[in-house]
N, C-alpha and C positions, 0 to 999 in steps of 0.2 A: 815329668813336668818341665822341669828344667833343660833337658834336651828338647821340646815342645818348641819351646818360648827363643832356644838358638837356632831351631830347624826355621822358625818364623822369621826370624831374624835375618837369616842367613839368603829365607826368598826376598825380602825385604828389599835386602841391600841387593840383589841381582836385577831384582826390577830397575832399583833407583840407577842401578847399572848401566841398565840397558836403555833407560828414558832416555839416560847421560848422554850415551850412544846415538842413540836414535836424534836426539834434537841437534847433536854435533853435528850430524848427515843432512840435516834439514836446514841449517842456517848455511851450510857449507853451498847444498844447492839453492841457499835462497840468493846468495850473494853471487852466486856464476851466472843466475838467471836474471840478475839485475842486473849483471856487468853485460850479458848478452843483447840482452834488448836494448842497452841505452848503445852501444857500439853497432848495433843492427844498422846496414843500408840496404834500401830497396836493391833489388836484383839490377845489374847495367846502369846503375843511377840513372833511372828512366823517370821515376820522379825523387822528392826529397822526404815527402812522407807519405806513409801507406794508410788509404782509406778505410777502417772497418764499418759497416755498415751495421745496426744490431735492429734485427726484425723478431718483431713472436706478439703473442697475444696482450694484452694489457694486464699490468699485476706481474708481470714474467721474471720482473728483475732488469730490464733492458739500463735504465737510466742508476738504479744498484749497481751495475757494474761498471759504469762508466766512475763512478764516485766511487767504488774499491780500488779501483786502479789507479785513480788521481791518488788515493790513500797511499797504496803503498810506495809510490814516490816521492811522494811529499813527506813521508816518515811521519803522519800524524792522521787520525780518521776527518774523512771532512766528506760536505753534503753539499756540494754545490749545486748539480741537476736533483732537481725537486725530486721527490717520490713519493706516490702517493697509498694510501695508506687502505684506501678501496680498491675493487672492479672498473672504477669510471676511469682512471689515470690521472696522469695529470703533462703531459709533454704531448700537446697540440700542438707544437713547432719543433720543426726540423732545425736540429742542432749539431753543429759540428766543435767539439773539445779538440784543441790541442792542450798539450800538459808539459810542463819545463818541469828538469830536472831539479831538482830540491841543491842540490850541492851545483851545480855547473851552471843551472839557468839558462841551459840552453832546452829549445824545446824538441821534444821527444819524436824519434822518427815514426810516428804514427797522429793520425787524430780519429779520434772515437764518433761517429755520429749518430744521435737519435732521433728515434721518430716517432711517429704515432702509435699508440698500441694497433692491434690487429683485432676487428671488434668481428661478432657473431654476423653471418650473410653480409649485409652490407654495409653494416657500420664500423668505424674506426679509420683505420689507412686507407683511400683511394688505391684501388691495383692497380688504377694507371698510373699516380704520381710514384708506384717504387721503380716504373723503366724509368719515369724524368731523373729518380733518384741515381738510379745503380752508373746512367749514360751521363752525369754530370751535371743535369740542366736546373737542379734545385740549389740555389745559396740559404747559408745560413740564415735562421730564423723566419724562414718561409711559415704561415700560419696555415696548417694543413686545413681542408676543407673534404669530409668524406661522402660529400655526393658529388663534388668538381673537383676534378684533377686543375692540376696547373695549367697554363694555355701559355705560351709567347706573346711575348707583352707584357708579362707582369714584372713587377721591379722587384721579384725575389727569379726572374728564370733568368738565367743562360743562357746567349744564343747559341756561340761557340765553345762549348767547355774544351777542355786540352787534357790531355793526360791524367794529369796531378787533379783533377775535378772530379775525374768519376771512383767508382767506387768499385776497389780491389779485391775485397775480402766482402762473403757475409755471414754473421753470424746469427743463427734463427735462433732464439731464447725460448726457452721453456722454463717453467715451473716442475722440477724433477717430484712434487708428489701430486701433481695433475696429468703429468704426459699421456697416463694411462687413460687418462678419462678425456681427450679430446671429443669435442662432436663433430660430428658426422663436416659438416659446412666447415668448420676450422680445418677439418684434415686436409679437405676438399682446396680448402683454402693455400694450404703450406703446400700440398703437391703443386698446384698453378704456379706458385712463389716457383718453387723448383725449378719446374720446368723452363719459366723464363730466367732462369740464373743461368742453366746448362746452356740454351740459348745463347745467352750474351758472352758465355764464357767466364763469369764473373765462379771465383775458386768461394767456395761456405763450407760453414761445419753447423754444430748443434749445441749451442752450448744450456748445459741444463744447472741451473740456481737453485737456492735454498735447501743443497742437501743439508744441512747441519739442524733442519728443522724437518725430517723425516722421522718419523717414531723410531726409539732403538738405536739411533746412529750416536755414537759417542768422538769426543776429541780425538779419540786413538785410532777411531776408524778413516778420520780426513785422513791422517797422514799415506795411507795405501788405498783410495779409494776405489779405484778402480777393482782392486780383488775384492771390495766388500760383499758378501753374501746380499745386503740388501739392496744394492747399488745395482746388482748385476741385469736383473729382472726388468729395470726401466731404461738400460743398454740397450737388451735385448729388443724394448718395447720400439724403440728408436727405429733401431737397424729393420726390425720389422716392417713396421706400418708406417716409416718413410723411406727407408731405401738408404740411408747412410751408414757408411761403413763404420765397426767400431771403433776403428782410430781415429775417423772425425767427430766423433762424439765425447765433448769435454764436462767437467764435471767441475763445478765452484761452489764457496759459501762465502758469499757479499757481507758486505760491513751494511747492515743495518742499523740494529741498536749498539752497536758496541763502540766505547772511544780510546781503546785499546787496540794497538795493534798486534796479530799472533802473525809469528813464523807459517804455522803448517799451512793457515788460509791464504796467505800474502803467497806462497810456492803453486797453489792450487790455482791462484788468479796469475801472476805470471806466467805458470804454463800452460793455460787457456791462452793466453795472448803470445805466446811466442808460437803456437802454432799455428795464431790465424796470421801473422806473418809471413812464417813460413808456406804456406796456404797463398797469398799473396802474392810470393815469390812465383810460384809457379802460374800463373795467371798473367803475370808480368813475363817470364820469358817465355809464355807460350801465345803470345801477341804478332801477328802477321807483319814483316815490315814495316808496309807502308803505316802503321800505328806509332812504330815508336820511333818516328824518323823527327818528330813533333818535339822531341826532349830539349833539344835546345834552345828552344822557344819557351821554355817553362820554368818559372823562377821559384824558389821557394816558397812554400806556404808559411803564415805568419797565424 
């Protein structure tokens, strides 16, 4: 009995070991991936911040992640883009975040922009307002309208956007315990999406939300997500039935209800974002001269 009770003990303390370990590793890379992103510059300094665009169906988490991310810089949870709590959404306007740093105050070399969800056949986003989107020609707080795209002339369009206008990165959002169950008109929908991204040259990835609310999935499995057994299947699901590689397919769990910040999610959403970055970067130097001959005409965004 009493060797029982020290065998128990002795796993005990190996665990408590090894959590020790492990969170050591995880605050170590939360703090490299915070110093990386806030020292990040665009490639060529071609602009001053990099545009992420976030597209995917309504409910996906699009305007969750923009409010994770302001979290973890801000060193406290916060809700500033709305979210809503149904299918309907609630981000009928095109919005662009920038986010200062909590300590420097300076703002961050990136700004997050949201849109309309992505509604079944014809409703939600106009497919035409995301070329006005991706080529620059939508300003902030534009009121989307989903049977009229935007036209010239309106006092939300763009005649001339310049570089730092359009949009570098996109990131298509899912729902990681829906992926599976797209319809038929959604898929139909995100490949069109695709294919005018390849088009325009515009770099994307897949970012999938709300694994921490997947059956089965525990704290211990954020920290290696990518190896998890349960995770694997809806990778696979990705790479399949939309054509992206599994390195562009990233994997977060958004601050919803929580007003506690964790390490392991806070690693999980920075390294979602330092790849569409870097995703960015290449988009940017793979730009035809006569594009980024425009740089010096382009002042920082505010």
């Amino acid at each position: 009995m009493k060797s029982t009770l020290l065998h128990s003990g002795l796993l005990s303390f190996q665990n408590y070991l090894l959590d020790k370990r492990t969170m050591k590793g995880i605050t170590q890379l939360h703090e490299r991936l915070l110093h990386d992103i806030k020292t990040y510059s665009p490639y060529g300094g071609l602009v001053h911040q990099i545009r992420i665009l976030l597209l995917g169906p309504t409910g996906a988490g699009k305007s969750s992640f923009f409010n994770s991310v302001k979290s973890v810089f801000r060193g406290h949870v916060t809700h500033q883009a709305l979210v809503g709590s149904d299918t309907s959404g609630v981000s009928g306007k095109y919005r662009t975040y920038s986010i200062k740093d909590q300590r420097s105050g300076n703002a961050l070399p990136f700004i997050l922009c949201d849109s309309m969800g992505l509604g079944e056949k014809e409703e939600g986003l106009c497919m035409d307002d995301i070329v006005y989107i991706l080529k620059g020609h939508i300003s902030d707080r534009y009121q989307f309208n989903s049977t009229k795209p935007i036209t010239p002339g309106h006092s939300n369009y763009i005649d001339n956007p310049l570089l730092k206008d359009r949009i570098h990165c996109v990131a298509l959002v899912f729902d990681i315990n829906s992926v599976e169950h797209l319809s038929r008109d959604m898929m139909a929908k995100i490949k069109k999406i695709r294919r005018e991204l390849i088009k325009c040259g515009v770099a994307h990835v897949v970012l999938l939300t709300h694994v921490d609310s997947m059956d089965l999935i525990s704290r211990g499995d954020l920290g290696d997500i990518y190896k998890c057994m349960l995770v694997k299947p809806k990778l696979e699901t990705v790479h399949r039935e939309l054509g992206f590689a599994l390195s562009d397919i990233l994997v977060v769990s958004n601050y919803t209800s929580e007003w506690e910040l964790d390490p392991v999610k806070d690693v999980l959403i920075l390294s979602a974002l330092g790849q569409m970055l870097w995703a960015a970067d290449d988009f940017l130097e793979d730009l035809p001269p006569e594009e980024t001959e425009i740089k010096e005409e382009e002042s920082p965004s505010v």
